[in-house]
C-alpha positions as CSV (number, residue, x, y, z in Angstrom):
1,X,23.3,18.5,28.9
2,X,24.8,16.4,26.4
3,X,25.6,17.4,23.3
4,X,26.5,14.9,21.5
5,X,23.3,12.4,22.8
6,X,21.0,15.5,21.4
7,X,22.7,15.7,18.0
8,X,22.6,11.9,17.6
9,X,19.2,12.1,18.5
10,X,18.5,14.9,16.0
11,X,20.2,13.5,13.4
12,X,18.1,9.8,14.0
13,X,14.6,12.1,14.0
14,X,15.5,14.2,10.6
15,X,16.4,10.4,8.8
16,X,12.7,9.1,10.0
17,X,11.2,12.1,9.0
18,X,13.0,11.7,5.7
19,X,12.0,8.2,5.4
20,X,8.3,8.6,6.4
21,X,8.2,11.5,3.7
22,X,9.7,9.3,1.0
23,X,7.0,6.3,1.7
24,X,5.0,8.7,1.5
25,X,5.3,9.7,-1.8
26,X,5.9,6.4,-2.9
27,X,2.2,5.5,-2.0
28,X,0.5,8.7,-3.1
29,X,2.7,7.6,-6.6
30,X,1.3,4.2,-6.6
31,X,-2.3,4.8,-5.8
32,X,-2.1,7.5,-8.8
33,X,-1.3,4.9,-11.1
34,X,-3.6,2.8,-9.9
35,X,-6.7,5.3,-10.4
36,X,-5.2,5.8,-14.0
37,X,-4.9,2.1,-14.3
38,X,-9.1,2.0,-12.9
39,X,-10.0,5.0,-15.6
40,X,-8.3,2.8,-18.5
41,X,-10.2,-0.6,-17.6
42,X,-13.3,0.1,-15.0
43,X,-14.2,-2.5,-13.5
44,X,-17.2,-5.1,-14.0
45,X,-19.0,-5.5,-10.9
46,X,-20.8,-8.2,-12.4
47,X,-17.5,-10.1,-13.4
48,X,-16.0,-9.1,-9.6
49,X,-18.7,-10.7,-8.0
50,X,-19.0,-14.1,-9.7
51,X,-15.3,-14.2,-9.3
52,X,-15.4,-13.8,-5.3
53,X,-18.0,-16.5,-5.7
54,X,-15.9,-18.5,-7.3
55,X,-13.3,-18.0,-4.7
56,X,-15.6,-18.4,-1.8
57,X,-16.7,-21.8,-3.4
58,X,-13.3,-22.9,-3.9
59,X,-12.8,-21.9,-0.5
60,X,-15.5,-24.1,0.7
61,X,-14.3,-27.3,-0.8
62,X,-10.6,-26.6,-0.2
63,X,-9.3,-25.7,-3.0
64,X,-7.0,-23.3,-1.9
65,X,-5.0,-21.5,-4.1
C-alpha cells in the first residue's frame, strides 16, 4: 500500500469535509437572518403579486431590466 497516496488522500477528504461543514453553517446563518428579517417586515402578498405583474408585463413588452 502506499502510504503517503492514503495520507494525501486523507488529508484532501478531512479539508472537504471541513469546507462542506463551514458552508454549511454559513447558510443555516443566512437563512436565520432572513426569517428574522421576514418576522420584522412580513410580507404583502397583495404588493408581491402586482409587482410580479408588473415584471411579467415588463417582460412582455421588453423591458428588461
Amino acid at each position: 500500500m502506499n502510504v503517503p497516496f492514503v495520507i494525501t488522500c486523507l488529508v484532501i477528504i478531512a479539508l472537504l469535509i471541513y469546507t462542506a461543514y463551514r458552508q454549511t453553517q454559513r447558510i443555516n446563518q443566512r437563512i436565520a437572518e432572513l426569517d428574522e428579517e421576514r418576522q420584522r417586515n412580513p410580507l404583502d402578498p397583495f404588493s408581491a403579486l402586482m409587482e410580479l405583474y408588473r415584471l411579467q408585463e415588463d417582460h412582455r413588452r421588453g423591458k428588461r431590466e
